[in-house]
Backbone as a ProteinNet text record, in pm:
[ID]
protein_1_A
[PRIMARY]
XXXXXXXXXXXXXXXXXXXXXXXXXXXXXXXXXXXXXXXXXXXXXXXXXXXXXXXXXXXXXXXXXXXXXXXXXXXXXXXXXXXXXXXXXXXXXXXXXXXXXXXXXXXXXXXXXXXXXXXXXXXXXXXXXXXXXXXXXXXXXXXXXXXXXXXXXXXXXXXXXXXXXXXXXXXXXX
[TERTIARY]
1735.5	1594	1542.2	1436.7	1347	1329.5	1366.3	1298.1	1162.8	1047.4	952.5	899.3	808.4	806.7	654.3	629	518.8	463.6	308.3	250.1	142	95.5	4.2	-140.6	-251.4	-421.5	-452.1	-476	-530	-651.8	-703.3	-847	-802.3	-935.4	-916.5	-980.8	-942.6	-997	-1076	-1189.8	-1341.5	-1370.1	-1331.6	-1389.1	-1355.3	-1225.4	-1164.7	-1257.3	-1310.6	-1379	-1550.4	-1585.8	-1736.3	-1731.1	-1593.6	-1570.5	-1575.1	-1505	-1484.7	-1331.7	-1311.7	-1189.9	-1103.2	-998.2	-882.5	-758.9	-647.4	-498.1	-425.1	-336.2	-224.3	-66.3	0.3	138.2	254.6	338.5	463.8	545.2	565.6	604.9	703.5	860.3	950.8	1021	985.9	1024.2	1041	971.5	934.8	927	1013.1	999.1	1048.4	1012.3	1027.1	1056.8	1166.1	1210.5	1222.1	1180.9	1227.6	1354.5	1373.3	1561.2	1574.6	1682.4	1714.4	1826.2	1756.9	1856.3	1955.6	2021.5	2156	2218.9	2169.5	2194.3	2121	2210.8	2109.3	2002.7	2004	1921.8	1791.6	1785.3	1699.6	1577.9	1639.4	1568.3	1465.6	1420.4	1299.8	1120.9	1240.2	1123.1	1151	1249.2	1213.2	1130.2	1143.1	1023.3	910.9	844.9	732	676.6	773.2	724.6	705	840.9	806	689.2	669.7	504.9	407.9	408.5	331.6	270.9	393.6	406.8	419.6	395.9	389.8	242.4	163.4	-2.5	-30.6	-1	14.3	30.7	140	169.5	70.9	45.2	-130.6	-219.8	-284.5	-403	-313.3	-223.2	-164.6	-231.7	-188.7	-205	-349.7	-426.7	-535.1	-673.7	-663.6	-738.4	-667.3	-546.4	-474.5	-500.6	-581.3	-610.6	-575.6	-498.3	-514.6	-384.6	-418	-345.6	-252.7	-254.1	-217.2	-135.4	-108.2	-65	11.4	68.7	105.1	213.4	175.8	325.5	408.5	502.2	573.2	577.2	458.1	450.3	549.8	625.4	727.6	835.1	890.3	996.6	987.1	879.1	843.7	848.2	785.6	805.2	927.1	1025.8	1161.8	1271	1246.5	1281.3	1238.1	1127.4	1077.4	1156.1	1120.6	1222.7	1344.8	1434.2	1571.9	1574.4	1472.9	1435.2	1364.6	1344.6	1293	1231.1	1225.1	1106.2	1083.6	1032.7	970.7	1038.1	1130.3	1198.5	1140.2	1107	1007.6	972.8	1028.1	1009.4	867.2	763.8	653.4	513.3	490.3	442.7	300.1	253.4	98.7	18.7	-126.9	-215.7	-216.1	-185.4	-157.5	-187.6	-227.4	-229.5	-133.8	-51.1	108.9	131.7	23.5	28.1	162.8	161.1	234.4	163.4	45.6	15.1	19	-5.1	36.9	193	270.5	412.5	440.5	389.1	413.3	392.9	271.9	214.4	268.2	301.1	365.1	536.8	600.5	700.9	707.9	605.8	565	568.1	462.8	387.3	576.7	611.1	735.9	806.8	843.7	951.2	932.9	777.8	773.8	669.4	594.2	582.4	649.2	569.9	671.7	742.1	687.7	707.2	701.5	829.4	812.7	912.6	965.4	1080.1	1002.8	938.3	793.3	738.7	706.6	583.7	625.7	789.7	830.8	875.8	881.3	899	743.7	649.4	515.2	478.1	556.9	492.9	510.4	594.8	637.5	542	399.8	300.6	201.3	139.3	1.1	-70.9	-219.6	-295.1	-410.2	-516.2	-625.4	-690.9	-716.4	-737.2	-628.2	-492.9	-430.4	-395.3	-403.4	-412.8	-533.2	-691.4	-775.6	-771.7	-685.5	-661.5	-559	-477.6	-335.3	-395.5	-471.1	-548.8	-659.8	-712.2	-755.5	-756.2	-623.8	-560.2	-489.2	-460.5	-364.8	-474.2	-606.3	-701.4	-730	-712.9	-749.6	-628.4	-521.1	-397.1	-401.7	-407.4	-435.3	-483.8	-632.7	-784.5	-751	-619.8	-583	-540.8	-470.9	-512.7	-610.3	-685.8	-819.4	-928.6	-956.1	-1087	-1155	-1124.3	-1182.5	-1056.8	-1028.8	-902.8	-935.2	-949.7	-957.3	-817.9	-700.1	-527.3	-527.3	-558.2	-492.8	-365.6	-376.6	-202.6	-100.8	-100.8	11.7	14.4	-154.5	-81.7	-18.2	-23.3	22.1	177.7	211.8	344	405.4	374.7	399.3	482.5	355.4	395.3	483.7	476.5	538.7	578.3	427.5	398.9	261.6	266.5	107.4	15.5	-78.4	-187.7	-352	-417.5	-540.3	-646.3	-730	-826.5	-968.8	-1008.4	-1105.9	-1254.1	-1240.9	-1371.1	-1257.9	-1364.2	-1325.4	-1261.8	-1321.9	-1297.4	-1170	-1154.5	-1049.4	-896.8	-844.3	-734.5	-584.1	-548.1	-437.1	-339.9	-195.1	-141.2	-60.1	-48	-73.6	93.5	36.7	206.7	186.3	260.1	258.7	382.4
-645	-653.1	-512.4	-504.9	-390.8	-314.9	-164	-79.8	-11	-4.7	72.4	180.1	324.2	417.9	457.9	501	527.6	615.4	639.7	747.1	860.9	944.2	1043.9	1001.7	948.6	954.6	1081.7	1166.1	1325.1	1307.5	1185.7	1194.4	1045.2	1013.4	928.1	772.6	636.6	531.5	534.1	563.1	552.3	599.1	742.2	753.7	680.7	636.8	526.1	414.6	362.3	292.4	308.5	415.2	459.2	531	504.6	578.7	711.1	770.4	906.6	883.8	1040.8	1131.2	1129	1081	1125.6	1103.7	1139.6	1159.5	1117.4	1008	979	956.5	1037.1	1077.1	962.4	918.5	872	936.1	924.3	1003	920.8	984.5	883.4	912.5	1020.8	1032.8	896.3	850.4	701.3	590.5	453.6	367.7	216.3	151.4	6.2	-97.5	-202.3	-325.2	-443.2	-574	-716.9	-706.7	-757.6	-775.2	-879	-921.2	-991.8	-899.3	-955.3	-855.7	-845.3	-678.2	-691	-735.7	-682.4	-685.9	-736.4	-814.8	-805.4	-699.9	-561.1	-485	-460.6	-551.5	-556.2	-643.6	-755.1	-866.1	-906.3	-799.3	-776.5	-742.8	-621.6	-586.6	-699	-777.1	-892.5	-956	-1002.4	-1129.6	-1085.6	-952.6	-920.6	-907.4	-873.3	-825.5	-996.7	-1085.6	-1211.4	-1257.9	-1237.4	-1318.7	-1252.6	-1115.4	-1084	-1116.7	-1138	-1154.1	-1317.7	-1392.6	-1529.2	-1576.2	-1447.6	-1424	-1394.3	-1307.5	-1281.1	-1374	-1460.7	-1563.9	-1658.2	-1668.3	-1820.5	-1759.8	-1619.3	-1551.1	-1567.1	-1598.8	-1566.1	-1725.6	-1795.4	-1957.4	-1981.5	-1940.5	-1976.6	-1902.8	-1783.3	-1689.5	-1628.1	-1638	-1574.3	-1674.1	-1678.2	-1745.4	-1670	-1582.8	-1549.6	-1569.9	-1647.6	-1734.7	-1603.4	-1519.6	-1354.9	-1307.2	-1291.2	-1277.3	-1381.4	-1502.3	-1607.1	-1535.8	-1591	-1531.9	-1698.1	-1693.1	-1818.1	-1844.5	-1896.8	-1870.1	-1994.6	-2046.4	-2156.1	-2133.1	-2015.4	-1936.7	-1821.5	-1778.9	-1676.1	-1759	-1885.7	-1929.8	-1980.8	-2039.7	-2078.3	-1934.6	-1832.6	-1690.8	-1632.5	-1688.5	-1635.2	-1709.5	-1842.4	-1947.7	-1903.2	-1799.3	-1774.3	-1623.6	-1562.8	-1459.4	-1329.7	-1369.9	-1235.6	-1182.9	-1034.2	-923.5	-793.3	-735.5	-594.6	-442.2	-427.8	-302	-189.1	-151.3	5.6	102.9	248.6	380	433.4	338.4	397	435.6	530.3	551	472.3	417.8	300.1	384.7	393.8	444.8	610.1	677.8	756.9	771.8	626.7	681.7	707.7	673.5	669.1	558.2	436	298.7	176.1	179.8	100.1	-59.7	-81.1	-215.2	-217.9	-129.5	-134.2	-161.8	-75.3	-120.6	-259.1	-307.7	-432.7	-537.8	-496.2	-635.6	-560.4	-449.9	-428	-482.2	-488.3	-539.8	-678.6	-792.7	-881.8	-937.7	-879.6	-879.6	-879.2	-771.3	-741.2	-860.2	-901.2	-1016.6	-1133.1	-1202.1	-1336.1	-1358.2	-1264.1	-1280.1	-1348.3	-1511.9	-1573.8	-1508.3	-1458.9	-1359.6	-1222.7	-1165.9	-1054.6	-969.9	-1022.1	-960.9	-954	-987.8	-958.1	-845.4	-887.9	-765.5	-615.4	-656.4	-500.8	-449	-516.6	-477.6	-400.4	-498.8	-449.1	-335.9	-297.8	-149.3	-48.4	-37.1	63	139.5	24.7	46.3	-11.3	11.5	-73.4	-84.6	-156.9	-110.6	-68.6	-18.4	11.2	-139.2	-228.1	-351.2	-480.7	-403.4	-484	-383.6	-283.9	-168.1	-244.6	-265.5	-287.4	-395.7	-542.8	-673	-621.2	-568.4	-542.4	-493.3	-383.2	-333.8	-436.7	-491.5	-569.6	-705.8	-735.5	-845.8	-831.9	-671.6	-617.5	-595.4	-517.6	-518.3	-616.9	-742.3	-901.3	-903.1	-901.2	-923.1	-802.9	-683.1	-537.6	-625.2	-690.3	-692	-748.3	-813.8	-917.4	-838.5	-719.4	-571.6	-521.7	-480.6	-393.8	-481.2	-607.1	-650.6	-637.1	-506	-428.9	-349.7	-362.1	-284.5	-227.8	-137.5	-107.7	-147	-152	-213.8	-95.7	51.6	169.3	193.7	195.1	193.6	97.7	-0.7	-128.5	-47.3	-57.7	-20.2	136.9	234.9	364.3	324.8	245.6	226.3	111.5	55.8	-25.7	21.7	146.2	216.6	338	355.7	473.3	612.8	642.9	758.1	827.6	931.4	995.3	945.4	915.5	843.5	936.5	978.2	998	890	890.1	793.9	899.9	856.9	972.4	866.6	709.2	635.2	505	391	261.4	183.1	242	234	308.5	420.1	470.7	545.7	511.8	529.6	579.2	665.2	726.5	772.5	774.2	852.8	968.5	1080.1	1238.3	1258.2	1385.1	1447	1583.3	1561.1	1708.6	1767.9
638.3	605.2	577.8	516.8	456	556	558.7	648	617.2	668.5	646	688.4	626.9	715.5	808.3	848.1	887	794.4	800.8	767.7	820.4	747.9	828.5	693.5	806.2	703.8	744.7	630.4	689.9	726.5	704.6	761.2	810.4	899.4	1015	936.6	963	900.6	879	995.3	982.3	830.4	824.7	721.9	589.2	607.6	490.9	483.9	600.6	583.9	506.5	510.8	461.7	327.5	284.2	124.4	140.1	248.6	231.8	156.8	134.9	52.4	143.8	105.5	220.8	153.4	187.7	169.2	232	245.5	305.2	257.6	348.6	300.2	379.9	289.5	384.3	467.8	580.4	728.4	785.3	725.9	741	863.7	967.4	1091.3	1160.8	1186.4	1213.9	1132.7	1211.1	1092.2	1195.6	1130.7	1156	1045.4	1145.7	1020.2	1100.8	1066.1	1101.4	1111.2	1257.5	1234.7	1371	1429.1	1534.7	1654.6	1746.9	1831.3	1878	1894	1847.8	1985	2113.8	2247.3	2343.2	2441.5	2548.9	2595.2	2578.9	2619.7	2530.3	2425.5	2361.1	2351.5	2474.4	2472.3	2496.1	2625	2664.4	2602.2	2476.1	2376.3	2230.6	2253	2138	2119.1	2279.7	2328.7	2309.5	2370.7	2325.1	2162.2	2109.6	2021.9	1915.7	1943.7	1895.4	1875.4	2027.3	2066.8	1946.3	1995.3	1915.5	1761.2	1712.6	1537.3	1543.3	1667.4	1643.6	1628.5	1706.9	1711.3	1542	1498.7	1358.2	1247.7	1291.5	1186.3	1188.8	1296.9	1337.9	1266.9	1259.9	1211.2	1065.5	992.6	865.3	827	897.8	879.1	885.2	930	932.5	892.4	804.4	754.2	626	601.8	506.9	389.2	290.7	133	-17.1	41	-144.2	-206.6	-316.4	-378.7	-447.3	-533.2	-562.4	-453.4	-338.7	-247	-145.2	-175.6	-73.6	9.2	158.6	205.7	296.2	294.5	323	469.6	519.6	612.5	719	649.2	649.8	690.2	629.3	655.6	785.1	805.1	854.4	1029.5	1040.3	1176	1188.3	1100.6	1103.1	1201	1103.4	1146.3	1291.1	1334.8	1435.6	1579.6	1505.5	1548.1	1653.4	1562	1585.2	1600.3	1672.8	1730.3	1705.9	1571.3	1425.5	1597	1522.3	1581.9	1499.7	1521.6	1506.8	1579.2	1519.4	1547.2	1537.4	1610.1	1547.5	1639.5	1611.7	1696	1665.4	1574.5	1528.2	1645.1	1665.6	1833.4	1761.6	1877.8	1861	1936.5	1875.1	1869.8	1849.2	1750	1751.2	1569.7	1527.7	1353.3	1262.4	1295.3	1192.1	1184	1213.9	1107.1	1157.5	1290.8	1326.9	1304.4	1305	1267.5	1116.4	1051.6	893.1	875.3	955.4	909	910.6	1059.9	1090	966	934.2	863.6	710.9	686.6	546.7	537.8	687.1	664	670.2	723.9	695.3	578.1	497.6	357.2	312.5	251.3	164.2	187.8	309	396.1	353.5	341	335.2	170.1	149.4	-0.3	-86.4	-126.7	-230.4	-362.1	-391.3	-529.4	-531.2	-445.2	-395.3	-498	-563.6	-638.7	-765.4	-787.8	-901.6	-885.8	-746	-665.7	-671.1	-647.7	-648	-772.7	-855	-1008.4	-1022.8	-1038.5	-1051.6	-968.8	-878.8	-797.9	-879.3	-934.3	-1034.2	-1149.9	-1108	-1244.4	-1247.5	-1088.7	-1046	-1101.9	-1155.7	-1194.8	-1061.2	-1127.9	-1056.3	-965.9	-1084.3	-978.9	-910.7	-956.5	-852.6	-721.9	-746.9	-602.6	-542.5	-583.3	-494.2	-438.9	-527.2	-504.8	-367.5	-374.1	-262.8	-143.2	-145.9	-56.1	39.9	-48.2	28.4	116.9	36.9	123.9	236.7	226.5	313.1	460.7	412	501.3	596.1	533.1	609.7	664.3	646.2	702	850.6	821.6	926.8	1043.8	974.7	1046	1196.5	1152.9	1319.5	1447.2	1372.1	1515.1	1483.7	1449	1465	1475	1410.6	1370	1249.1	1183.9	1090.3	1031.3	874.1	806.8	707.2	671.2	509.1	379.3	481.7	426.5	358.7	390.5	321.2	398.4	503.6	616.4	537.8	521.9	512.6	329.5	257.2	143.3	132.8	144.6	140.2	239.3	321.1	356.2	231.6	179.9	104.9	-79.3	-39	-223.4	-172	-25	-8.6	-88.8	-111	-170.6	-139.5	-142.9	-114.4	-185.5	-148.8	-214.9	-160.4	-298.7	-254.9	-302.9	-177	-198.1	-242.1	-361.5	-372.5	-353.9	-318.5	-262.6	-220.9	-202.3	-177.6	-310.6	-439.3	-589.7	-641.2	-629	-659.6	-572.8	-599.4	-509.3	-640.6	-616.5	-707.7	-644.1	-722.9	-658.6	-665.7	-566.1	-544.4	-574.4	-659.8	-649.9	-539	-454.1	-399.8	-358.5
[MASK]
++++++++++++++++++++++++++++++++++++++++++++++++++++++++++++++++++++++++++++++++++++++++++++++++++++++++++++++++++++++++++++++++++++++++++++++++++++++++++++++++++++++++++++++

């Protein structure tokens, strides 16, 4: 399965959220992927983390609508089923987007038309970045409450991305 990396927002959500300027880089020190576990010594943080993404999949089932975005959420409890979890050295609360990875390795994983999706990354446009972003936000929103989906998307395109408002979003060569 897909590995994903963390990242660094040089500026903090809030302000992502109020249409400030900010920059975020992919920060592949850290990273996380869906996988099943390999050992007993793993089992402990499976279960948790199962649960967790079984909380996830209910908020997927029951708030998740955009037809542009379906994710299979069919497959995704089958998998969970037979122990799926969340592998990840990504430290939590700390802003390197461990609930973005989560739900970006989600998103990539169970996306019906994901082999499209990733053709099409190659050459976003402006309003399918804001369409992606914001589905990604509703998807985030089930850890925070509140998402802007710049975490899941900037792990997603895995590339520096400046946001110069809520409207424009490009991305940075540096």
């Amino acid at each position: 399965m897909e590995t994903v990396n963390s990242k660094v927002l040089v500026f903090g959500e809030y302000s992502v959220l109020h249409s400030s300027m900010a920059l975020t880089i992919p920060f592949s020190k850290f990273s996380g992927t869906l996988c099943y576990p390999k050992n007993s010594d793993e089992s402990s943080i499976a279960v948790l983390s199962n649960k967790g993404i079984r909380e996830f999949c209910k908020h997927i089932l029951e708030n998740h609508t955009d037809t542009a975005f379906k994710l299979n959420v069919t497959k995704m409890s089958k998998e969970l089923d037979k122990g799926l979890f969340f592998r990840s050295d990504i430290p939590q609360g700390f802003g390197l987007g461990s609930s973005g990875a989560l739900v970006a390795a989600v998103f990539l994983r169970y996306l019906e038309k994901a082999g499209d999706f990733k053709d099409e990354l190659k050459d976003l446009t402006m309003d399918r970045i804001q369409n992606l972003k914001s589905c990604l936000g509703g998807l985030e929103g089930h850890f925070h409450g509140v998402s802007s989906g710049i975490d899941p998307l900037s792990i997603i395109i895995n590339k520096p991305l400046l946001l110069k408002s809520n409207k424009e979003i490009i991305k940075a060569n540096i």
